[in-house]
C-alpha positions as CSV (number, residue, x, y, z in Angstrom):
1,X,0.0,0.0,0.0
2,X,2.7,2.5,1.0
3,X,4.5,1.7,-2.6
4,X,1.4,2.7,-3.9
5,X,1.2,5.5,-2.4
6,X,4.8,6.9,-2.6
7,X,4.3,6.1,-6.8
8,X,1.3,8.3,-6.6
9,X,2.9,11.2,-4.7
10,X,5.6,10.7,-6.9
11,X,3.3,11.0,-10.1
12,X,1.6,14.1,-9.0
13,X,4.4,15.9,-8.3
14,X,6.0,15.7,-11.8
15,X,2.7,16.2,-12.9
16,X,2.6,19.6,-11.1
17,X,6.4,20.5,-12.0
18,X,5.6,19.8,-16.0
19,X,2.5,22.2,-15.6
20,X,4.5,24.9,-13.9
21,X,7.8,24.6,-15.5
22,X,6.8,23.9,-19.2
23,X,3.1,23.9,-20.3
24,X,2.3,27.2,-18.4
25,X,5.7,29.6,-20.0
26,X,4.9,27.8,-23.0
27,X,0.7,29.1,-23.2
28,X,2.3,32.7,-22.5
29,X,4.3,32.4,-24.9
30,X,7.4,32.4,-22.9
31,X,8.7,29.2,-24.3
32,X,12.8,28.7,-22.8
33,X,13.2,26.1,-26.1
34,X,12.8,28.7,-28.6
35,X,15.6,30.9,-27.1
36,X,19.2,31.2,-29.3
37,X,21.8,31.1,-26.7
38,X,22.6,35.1,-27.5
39,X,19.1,35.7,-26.3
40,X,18.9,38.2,-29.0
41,X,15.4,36.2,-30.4
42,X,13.7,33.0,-31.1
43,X,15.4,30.3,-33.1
44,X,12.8,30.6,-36.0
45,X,14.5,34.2,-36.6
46,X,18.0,32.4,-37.3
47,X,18.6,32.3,-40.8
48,X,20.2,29.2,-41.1
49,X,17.3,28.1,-39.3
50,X,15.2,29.4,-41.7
51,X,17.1,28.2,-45.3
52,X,16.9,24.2,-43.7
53,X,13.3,24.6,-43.1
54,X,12.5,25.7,-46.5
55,X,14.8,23.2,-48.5
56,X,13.1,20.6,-45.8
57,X,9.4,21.7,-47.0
58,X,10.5,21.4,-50.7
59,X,11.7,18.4,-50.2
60,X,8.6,16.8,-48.4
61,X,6.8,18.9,-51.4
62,X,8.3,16.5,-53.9
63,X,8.2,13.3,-51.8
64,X,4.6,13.6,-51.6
65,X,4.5,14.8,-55.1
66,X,6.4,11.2,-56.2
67,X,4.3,9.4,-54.0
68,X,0.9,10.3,-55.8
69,X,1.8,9.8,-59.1
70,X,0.9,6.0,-60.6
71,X,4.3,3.7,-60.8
72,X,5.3,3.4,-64.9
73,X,4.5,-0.5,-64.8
């Protein structure tokens, strides 16, 4: 019984530090992942950042582009 209830106490209290430490910052908009090291801005604003995501998108683009078109048989 007591194993049971230390696993529950246990469960709770990450339960409560997730809520308070990530899902909360996160729905304000305060979100510590998005951060660049510099602190100057969010890592969507890095250009780098920005030129992989695009030639990732294009690339899914044409994958799914391949994919629906009939095989040549």
């Amino acid at each position: 019984m007591t194993g049971t209830v230390t696993a529950l106490i246990v469960l709770l209290l990450s339960l409560a530090a997730s809520y308070f430490f990530c899902v909360r910052p996160m729905r304000k908009g305060h979100c510590a992942m998005g951060q660049l090291a510099s602190g100057t801005g969010t890592a969507c604003q890095d250009r780098a950042a920005m030129e992989e995501a695009a030639r990732l998108k294009a690339e899914i683009t044409a994958l799914r582009t391949q994919s629906t078109q009939p095989d040549p048989k």
